[in-house]
DODREN-551082 format. One record per residue (C-alpha): residue number from 1; x, y, z. Coordinates in Angstrom, 3 decimals. Layout:
<sites>
+-----+----------+----------+----------+
:  nr :       c1 :       c2 :       c3 :
+-----+----------+----------+----------+
: NUM :        X :        Y :        Z :
...
+-----+----------+----------+----------+
</sites>
This chain:
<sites>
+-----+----------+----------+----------+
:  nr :       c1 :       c2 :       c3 :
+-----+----------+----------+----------+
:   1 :  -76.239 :   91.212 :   46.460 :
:   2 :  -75.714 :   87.386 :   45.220 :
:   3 :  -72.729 :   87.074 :   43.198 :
:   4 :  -73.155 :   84.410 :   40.319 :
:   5 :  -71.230 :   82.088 :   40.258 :
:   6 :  -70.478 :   81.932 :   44.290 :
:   7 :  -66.910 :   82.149 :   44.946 :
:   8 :  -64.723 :   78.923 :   46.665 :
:   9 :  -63.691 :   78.538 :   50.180 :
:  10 :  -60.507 :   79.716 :   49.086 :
:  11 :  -61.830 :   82.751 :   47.929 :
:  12 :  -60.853 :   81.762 :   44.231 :
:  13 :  -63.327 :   82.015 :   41.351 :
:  14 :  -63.767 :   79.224 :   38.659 :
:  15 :  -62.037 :   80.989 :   36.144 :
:  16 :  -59.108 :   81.340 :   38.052 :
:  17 :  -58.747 :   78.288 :   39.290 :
:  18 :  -58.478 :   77.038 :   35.882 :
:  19 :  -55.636 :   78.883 :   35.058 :
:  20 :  -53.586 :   78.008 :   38.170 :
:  21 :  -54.473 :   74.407 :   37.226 :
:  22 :  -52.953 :   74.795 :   33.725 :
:  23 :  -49.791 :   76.709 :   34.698 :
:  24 :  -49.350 :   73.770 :   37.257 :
:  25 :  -49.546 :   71.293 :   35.194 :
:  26 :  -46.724 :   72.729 :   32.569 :
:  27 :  -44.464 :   73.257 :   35.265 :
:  28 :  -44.208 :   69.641 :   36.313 :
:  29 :  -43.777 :   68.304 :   32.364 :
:  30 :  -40.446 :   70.700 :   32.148 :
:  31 :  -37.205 :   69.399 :   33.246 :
:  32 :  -35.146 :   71.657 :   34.910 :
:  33 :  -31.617 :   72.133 :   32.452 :
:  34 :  -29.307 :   71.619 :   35.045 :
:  35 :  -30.665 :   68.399 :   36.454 :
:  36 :  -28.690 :   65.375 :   35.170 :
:  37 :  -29.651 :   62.495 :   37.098 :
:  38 :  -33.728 :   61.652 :   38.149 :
:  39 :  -34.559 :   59.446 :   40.429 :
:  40 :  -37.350 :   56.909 :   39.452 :
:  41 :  -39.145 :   53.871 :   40.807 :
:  42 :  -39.478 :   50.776 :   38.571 :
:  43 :  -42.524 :   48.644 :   38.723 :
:  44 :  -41.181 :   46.610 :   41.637 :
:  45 :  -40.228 :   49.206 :   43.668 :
:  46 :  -36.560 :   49.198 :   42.491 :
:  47 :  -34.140 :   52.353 :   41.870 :
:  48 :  -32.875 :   52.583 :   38.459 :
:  49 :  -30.932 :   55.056 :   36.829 :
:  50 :  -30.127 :   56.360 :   33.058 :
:  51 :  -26.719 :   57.282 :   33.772 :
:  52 :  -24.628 :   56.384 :   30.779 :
:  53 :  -21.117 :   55.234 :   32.410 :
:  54 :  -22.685 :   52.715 :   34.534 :
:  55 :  -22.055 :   49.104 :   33.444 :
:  56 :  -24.850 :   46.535 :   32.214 :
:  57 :  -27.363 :   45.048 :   33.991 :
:  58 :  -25.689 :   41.415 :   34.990 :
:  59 :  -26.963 :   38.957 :   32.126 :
:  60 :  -28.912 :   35.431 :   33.659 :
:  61 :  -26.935 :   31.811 :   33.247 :
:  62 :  -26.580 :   29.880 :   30.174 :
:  63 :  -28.470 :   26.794 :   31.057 :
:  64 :  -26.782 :   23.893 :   29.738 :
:  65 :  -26.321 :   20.174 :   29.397 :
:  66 :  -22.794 :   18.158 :   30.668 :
:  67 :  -21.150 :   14.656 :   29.914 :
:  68 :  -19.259 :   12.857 :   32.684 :
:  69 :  -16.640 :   11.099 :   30.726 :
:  70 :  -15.872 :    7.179 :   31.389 :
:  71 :  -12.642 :    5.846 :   31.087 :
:  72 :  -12.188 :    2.817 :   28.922 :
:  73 :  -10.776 :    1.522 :   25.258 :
:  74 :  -12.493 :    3.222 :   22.273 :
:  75 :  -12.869 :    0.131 :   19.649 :
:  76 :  -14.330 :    0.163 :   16.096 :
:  77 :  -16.107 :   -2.678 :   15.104 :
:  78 :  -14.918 :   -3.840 :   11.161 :
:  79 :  -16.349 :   -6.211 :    8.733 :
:  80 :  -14.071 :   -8.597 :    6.039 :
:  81 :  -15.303 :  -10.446 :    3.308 :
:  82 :  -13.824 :  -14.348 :    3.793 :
:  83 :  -14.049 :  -17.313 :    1.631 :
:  84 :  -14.762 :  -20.952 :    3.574 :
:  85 :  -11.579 :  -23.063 :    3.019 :
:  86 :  -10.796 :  -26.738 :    4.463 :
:  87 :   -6.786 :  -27.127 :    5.860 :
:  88 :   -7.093 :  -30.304 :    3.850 :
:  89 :   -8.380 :  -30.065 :    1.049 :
:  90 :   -6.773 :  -31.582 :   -1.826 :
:  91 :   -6.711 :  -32.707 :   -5.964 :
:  92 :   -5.616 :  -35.636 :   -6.129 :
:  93 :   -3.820 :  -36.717 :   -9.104 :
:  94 :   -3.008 :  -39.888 :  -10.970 :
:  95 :    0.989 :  -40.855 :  -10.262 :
:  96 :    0.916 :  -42.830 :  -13.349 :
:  97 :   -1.195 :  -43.115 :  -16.761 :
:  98 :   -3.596 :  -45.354 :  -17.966 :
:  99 :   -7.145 :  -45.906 :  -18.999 :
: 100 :  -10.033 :  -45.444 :  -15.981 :
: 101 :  -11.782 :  -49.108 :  -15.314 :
: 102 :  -13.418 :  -48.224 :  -12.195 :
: 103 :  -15.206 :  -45.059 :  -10.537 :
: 104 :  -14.855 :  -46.379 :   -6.835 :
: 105 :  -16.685 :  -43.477 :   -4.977 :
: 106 :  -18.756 :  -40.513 :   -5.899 :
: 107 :  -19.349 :  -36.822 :   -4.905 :
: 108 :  -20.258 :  -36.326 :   -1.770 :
: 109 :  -19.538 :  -39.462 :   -0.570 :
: 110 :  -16.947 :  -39.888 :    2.852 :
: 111 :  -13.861 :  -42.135 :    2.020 :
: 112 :  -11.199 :  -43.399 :    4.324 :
: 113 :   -7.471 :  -42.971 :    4.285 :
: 114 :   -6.410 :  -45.022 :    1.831 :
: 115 :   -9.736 :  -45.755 :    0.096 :
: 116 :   -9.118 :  -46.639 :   -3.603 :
: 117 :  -10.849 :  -44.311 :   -5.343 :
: 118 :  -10.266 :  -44.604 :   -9.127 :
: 119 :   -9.045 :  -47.998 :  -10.632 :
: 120 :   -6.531 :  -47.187 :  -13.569 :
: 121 :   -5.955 :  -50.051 :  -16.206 :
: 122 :   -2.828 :  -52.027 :  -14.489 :
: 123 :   -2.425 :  -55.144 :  -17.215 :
: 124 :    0.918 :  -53.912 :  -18.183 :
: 125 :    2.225 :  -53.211 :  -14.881 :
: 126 :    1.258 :  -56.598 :  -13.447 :
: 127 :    3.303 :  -57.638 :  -16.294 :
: 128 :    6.109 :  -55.738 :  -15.172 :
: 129 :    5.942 :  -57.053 :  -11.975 :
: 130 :    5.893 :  -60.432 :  -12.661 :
: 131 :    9.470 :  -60.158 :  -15.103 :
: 132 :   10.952 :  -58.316 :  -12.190 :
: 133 :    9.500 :  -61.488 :   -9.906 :
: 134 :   11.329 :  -63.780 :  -12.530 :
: 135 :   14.967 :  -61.579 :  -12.738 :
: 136 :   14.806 :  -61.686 :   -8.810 :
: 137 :   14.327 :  -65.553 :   -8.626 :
: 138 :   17.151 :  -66.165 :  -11.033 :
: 139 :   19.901 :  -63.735 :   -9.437 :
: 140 :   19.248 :  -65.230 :   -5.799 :
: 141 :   19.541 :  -69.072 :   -7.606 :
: 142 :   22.803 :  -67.901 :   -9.435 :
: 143 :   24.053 :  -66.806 :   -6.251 :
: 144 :   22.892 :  -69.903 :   -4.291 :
: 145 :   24.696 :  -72.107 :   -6.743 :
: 146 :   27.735 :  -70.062 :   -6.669 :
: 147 :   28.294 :  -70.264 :   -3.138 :
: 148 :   28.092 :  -73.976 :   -3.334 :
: 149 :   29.860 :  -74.613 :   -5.798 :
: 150 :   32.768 :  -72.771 :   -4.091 :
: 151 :   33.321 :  -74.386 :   -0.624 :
: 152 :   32.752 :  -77.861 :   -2.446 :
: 153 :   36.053 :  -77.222 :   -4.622 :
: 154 :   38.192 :  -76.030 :   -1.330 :
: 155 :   38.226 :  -79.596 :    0.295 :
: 156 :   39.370 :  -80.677 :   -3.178 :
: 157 :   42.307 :  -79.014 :   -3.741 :
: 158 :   43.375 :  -78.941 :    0.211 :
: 159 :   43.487 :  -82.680 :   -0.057 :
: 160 :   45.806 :  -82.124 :   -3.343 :
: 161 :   47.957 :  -79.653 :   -1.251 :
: 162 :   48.489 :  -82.398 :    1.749 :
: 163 :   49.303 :  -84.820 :   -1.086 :
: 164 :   51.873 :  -82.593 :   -2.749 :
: 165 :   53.120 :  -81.798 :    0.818 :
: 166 :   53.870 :  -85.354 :    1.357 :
: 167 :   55.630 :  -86.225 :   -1.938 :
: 168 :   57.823 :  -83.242 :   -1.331 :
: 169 :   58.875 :  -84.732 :    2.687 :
: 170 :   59.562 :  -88.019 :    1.002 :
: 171 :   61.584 :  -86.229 :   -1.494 :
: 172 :   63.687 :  -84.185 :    0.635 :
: 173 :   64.540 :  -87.578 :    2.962 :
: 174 :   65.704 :  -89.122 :   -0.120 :
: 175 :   67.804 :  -86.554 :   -1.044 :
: 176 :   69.031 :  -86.174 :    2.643 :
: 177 :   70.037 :  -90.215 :    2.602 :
: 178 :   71.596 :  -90.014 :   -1.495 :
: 179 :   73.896 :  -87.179 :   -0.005 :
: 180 :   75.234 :  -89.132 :    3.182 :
: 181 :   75.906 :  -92.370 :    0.300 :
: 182 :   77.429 :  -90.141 :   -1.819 :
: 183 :   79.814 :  -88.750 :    0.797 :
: 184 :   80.575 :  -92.444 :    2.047 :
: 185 :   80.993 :  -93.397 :   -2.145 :
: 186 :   78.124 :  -95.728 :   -2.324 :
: 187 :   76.338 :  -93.133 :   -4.535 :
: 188 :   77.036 :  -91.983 :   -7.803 :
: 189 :   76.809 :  -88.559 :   -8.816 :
: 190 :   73.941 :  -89.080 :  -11.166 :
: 191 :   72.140 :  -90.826 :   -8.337 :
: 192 :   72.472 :  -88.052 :   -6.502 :
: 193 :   71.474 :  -85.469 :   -9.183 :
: 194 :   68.529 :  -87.196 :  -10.139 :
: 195 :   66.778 :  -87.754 :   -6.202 :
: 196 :   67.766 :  -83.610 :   -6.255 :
: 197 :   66.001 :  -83.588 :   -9.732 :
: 198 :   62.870 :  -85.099 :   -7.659 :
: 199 :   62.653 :  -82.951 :   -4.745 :
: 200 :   62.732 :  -80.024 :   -7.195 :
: 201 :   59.645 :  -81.441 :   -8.709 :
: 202 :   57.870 :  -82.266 :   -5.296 :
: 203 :   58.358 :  -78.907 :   -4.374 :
: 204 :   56.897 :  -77.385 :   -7.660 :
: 205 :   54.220 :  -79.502 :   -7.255 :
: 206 :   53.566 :  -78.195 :   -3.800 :
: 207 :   53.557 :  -75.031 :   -5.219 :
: 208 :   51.116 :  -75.797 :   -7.900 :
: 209 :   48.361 :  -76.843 :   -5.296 :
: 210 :   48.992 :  -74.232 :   -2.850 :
: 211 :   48.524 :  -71.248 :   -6.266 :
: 212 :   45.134 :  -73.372 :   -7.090 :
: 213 :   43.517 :  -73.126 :   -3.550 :
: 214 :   44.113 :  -69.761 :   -3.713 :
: 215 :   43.148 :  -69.019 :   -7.108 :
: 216 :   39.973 :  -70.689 :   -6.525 :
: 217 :   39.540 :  -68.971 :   -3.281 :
: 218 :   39.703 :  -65.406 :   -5.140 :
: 219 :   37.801 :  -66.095 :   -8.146 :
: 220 :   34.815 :  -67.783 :   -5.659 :
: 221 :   34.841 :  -64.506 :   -3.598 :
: 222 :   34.723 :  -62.158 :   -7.087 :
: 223 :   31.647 :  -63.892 :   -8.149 :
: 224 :   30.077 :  -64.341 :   -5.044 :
: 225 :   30.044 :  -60.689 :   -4.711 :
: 226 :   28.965 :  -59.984 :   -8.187 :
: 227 :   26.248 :  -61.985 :   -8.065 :
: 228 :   25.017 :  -60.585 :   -4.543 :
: 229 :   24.891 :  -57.147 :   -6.736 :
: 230 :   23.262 :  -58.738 :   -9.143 :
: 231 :   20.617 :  -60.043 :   -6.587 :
: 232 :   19.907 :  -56.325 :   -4.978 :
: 233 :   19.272 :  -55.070 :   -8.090 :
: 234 :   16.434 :  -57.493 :   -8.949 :
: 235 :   15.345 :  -56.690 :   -6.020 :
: 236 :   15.344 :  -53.224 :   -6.610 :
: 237 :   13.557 :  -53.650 :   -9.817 :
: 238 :   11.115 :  -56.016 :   -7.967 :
: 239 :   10.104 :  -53.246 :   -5.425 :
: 240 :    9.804 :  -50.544 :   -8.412 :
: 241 :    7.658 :  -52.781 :  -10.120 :
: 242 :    4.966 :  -53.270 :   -7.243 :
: 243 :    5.336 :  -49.518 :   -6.232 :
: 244 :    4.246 :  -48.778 :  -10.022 :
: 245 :    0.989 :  -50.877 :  -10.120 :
: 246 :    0.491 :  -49.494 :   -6.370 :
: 247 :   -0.159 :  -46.266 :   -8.402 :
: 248 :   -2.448 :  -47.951 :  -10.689 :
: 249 :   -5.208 :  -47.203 :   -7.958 :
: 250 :   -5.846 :  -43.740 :   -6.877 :
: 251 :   -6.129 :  -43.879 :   -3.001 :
: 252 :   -7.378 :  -41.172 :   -0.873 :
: 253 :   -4.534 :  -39.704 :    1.178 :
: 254 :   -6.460 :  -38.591 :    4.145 :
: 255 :   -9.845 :  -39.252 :    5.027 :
: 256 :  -12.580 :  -36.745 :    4.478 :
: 257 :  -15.803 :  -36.192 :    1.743 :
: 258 :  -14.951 :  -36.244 :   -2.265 :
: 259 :  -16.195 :  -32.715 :   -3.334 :
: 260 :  -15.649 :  -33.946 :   -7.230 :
: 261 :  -14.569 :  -36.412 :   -9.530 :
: 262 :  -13.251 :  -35.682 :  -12.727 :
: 263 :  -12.245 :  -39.126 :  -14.401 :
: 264 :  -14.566 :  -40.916 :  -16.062 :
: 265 :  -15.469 :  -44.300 :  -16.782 :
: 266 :  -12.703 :  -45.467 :  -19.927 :
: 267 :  -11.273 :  -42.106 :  -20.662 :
: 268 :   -7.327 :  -41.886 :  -20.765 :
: 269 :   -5.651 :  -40.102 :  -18.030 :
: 270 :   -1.668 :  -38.450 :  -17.967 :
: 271 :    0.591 :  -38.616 :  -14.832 :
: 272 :   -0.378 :  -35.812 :  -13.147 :
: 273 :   -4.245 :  -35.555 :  -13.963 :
: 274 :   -6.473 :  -34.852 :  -10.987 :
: 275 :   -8.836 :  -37.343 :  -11.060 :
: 276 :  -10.934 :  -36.393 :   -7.522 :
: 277 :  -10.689 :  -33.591 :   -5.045 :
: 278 :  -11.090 :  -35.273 :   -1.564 :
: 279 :  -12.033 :  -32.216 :    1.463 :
: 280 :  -11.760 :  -32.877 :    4.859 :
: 281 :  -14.927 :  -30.632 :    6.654 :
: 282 :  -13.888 :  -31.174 :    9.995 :
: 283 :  -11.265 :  -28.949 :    9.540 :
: 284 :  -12.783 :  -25.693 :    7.738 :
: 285 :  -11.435 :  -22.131 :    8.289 :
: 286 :  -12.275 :  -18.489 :    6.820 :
: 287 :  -10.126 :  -16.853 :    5.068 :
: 288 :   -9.676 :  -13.217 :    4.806 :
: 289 :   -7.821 :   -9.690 :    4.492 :
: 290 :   -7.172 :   -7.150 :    6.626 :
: 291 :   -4.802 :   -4.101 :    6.976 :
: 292 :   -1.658 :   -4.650 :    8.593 :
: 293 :   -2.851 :   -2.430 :   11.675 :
: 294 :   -5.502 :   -4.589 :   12.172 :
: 295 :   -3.553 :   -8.218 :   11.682 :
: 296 :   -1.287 :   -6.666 :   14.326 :
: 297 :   -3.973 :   -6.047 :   17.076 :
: 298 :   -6.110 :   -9.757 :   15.594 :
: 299 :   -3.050 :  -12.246 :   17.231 :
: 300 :   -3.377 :  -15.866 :   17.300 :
: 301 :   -5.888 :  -17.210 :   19.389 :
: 302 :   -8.524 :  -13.976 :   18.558 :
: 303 :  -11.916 :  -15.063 :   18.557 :
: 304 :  -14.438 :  -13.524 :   16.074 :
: 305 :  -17.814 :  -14.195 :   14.232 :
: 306 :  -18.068 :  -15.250 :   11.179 :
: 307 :  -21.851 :  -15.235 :    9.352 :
: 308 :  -22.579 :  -17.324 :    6.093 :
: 309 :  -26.323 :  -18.565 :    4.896 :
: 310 :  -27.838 :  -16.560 :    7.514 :
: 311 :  -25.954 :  -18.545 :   10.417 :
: 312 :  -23.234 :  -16.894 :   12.575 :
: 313 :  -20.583 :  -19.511 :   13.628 :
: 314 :  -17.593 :  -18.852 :   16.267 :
: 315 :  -14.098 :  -18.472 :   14.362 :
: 316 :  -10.811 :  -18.412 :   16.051 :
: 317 :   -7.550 :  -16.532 :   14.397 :
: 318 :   -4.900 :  -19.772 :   13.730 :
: 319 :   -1.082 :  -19.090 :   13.509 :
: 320 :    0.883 :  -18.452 :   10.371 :
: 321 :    3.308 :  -15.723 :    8.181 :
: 322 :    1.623 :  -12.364 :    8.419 :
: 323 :    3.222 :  -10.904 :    5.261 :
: 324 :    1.488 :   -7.940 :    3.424 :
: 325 :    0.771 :   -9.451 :   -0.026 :
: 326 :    0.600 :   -7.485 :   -3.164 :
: 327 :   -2.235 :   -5.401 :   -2.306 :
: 328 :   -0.952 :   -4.368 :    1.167 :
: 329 :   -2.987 :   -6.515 :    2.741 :
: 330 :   -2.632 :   -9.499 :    5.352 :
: 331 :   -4.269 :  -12.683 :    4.705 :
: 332 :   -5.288 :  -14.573 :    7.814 :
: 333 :   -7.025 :  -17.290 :    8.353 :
: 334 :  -10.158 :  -18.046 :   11.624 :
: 335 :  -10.860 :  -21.958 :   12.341 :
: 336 :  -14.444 :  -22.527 :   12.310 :
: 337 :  -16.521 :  -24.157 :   14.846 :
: 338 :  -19.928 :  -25.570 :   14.256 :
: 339 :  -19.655 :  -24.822 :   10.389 :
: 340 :  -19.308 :  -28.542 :    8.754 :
: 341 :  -21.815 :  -27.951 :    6.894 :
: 342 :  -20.433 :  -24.994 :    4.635 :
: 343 :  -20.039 :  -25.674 :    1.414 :
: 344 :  -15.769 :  -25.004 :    0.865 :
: 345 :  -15.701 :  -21.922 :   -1.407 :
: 346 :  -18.786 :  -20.594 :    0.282 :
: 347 :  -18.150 :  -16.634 :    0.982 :
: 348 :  -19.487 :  -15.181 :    4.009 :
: 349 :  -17.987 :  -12.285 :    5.968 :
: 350 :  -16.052 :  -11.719 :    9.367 :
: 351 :  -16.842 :   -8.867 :   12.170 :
: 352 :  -14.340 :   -7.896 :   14.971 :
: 353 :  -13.560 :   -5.174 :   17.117 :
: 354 :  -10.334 :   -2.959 :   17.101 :
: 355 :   -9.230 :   -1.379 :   19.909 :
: 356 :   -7.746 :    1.819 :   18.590 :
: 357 :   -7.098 :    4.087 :   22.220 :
: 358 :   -7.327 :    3.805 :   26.097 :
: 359 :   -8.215 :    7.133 :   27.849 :
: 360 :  -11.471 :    9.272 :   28.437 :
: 361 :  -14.081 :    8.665 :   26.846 :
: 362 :  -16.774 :   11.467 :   25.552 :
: 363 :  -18.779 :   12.625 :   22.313 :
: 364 :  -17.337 :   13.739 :   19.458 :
: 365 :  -19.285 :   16.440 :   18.975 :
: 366 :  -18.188 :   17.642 :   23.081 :
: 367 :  -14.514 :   18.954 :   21.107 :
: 368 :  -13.819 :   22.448 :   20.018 :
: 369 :  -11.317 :   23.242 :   17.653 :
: 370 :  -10.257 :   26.816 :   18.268 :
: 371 :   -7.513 :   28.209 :   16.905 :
: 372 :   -5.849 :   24.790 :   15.574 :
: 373 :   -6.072 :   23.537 :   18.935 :
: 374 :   -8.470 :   20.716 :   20.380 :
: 375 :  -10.825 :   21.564 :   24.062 :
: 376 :  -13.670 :   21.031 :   25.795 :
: 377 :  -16.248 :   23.518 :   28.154 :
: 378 :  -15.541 :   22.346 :   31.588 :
: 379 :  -18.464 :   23.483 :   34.470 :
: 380 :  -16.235 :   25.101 :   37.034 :
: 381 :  -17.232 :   27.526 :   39.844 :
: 382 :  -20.688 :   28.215 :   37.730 :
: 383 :  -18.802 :   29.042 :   34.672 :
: 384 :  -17.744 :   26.691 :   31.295 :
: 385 :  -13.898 :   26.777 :   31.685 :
: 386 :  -11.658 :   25.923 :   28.032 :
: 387 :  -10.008 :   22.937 :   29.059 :
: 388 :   -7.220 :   22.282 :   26.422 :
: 389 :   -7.475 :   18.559 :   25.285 :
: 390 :   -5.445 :   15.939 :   23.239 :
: 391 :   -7.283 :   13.246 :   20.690 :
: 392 :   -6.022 :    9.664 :   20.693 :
: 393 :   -8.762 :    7.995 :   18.787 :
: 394 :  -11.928 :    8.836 :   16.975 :
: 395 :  -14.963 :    6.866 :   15.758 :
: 396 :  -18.310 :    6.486 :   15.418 :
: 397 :  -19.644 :    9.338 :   17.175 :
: 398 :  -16.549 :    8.845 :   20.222 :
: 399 :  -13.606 :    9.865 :   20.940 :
: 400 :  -10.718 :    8.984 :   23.455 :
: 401 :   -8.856 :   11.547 :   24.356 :
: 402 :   -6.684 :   12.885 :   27.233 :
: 403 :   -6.886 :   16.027 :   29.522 :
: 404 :   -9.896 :   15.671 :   30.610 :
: 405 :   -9.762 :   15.502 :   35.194 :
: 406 :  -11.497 :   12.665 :   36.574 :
: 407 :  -15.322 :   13.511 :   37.460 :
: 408 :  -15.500 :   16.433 :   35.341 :
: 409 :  -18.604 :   18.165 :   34.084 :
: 410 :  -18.263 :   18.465 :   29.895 :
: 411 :  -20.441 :   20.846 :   28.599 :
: 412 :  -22.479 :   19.121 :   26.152 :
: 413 :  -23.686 :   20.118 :   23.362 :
: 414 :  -22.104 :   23.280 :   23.321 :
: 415 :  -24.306 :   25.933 :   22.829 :
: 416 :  -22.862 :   27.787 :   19.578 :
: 417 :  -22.673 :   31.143 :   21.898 :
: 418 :  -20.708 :   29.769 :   24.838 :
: 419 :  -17.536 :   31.456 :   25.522 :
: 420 :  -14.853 :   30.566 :   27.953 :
: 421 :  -15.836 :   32.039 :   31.152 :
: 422 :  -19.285 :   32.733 :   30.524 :
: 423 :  -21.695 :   31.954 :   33.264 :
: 424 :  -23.809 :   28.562 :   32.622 :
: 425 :  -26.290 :   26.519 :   35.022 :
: 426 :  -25.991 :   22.836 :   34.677 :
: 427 :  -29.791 :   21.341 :   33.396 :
: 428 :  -28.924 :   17.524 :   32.808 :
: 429 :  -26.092 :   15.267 :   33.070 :
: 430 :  -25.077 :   11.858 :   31.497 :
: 431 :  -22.000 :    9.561 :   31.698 :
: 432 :  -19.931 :    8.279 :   28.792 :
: 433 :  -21.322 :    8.174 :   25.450 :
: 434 :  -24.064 :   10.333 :   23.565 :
+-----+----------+----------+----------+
</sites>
């Protein structure tokens, strides 16, 4: 008898098989409740696990970017407005007053030291001069005339003393004689009294010349010396005089280009007036503030640039008081070379560099400020590494600091998730600044 359908090999018809196929298949979806732990295979092959007290998966390296800092000077470069100025440059003013009769040079124009300039009127001073001529001429002829006069009269009355002299010897013998005749009686008393009476005249007489050499003699030296006074000071007035029309003409006290002239042709000018202002160019210089910090580091001797009409000209710090004026400021002053062509007043502007710090030199933006404190990521052993750090300086995008070892690797920029310790792979590295 054929049995429909046939049975399997395994003796097993359809139907069942089905069912034993189902049940199977149920059996293998259903964990067992006392099973904590499976065992699986990852794509690759790998164990893994879902137990819940085992610690994360390792994470990958930050991949970052380092600085190698340079040691050098961190400087700032600063800008000053300065005004052109000439070391001489003067206004030169009239030293007496008078009308203008002559314009001599004009602006512009190069004069020589001692170049008359402007011609005041001088009529009355040449006047002036020639009384004090005059007054000179007559003291020195008093004086001459003096002087002669006086050692003419001394031969006079020595010649009257030598006479005097000798009437008095020839009086004194008489007497000498009458007294022996008198003694021997062949003199009378009155003889006697009157060749006494004599000598006593010869003598006075003596006397008499002697007093007028020497009266002579005193009077000759007291106006011999008052007209030698009166001599020196005609002189005196004789120098004043030329000095005065000397002033008359308006000279040029240095040699150099006359930037203006402000007297003109007949007009009146005061003592004191500037008539011209006379600048030397060979000797311009910029002028110009700075703080005090700054005039400390700019010594004498500093070279800087200093740019005016779209030219840049070499300028040199000169010597002088560095004295904070009213506005806190230091006013120094740069010789220019090159620059005689500058118009004095011109404004133009000076650069120079400050050095503000010695030490390591990096990127601002490589410095953390955690906590109040100051640091930088360090690579070390695969990991950044908070190196604490001290400023010194700061500008323009640098900074100087110290802290920092020699060769190191600065993380930067720092990635805004780095943390001290974390791992981190180094991608590119530069040296110095950013």
């Amino acid at each position: 008898m054929t049995v429909w359908p046939p049975p399997s090999r395994h003796g097993l018809r359809p139907g069942a098989a089905l069912l034993l196929g189902t049940a199977l298949l149920l059996s293998a979806c259903t964990k067992p409740a006392a099973t904590t732990q499976t065992d699986t295979k990852t794509p690759s092959g790998a164990s893994s696990t879902n137990n819940l007290d085992a610690a994360p998966p390792k994470a990958s390296a930050l991949n970052v970017s380092v600085v190698r800092p340079k040691q050098g000077n961190l400087s700032v470069a600063r800008s000053s407005s300065a005004t052109v100025k000439a070391a001489l440059d003067s206004n030169v003013a009239a030293l007496t007053g008078g009308a203008v009769t002559k314009v001599l040079a004009q602006a512009g124009q190069s004069v020589q030291a001692g170049q008359v300039v402007v011609q005041l009127d001088d009529s009355t001073l040449r006047q002036a001069l020639d009384t004090a001529r005059i007054g000179l001429q007559n003291a020195q002829i008093n004086l001459s005339q003096t002087t002669r006069n006086t050692s003419q009269g001394d031969p006079q009355l020595q010649s009257a003393i030598t006479a005097a002299q000798v009437s008095r010897d020839k009086a004194a013998q008489e007497v000498q004689a009458n007294q022996k005749l008198f003694t021997l009686g062949g003199l009378s008393a009155a003889d006697l009294k009157t060749s006494q009476a004599a000598l006593a005249q010869a003598d006075s007489a003596l006397s008499l010349a002697r007093n007028n050499l020497t009266q002579n003699g005193q009077s000759g030296q007291s106006s011999l010396a008052l007209l030698q006074n009166q001599v020196a000071s005609a002189q005196v007035s004789f120098k004043q005089a030329q000095e005065n029309l000397a002033k008359a003409s308006v000279r040029a006290p240095f040699s150099g280009t006359v930037a203006s002239v402000g007297a003109k042709l007949g007009e009146y000018v005061n003592t004191g007036t500037a008539v011209f202002r006379l600048v030397n160019p060979g000797s311009l210089s910029a002028e110009f503030s700075v703080a005090p910090s700054d005039a400390a580091v700019l010594g004498t001797g500093t070279k800087l640039n200093f740019s005016a009409g779209g030219n840049t000209y070499l300028a040199q710090i000169k010597a002088g008081d560095r004295v904070a004026g009213t506005d806190r400021l230091v006013l120094l002053s740069a010789r220019l070379y090159g620059a005689s062509g500058l118009p004095v007043g011109s404004v133009g502007s000076v650069r120079y560099n400050v050095k503000l710090a010695g030490g390591a030199l990096l990127p601002t933006g490589a410095i953390q400020n955690d906590g109040g404190s100051n640091a930088v990521y360090v690579v070390g052993g695969g990991a950044a590494v908070r190196t604490p750090v001290r400023i010194l300086a700061e500008s323009q995008g640098q900074v100087a600091l110290s802290g920092v070892p020699s060769g190191a690797q600065v993380i930067y920029p720092v990635p805004p998730s780095l943390q001290d310790g974390a791992g981190v792979s180094v991608g590119t590295a530069k040296v110095g600044s950013p």
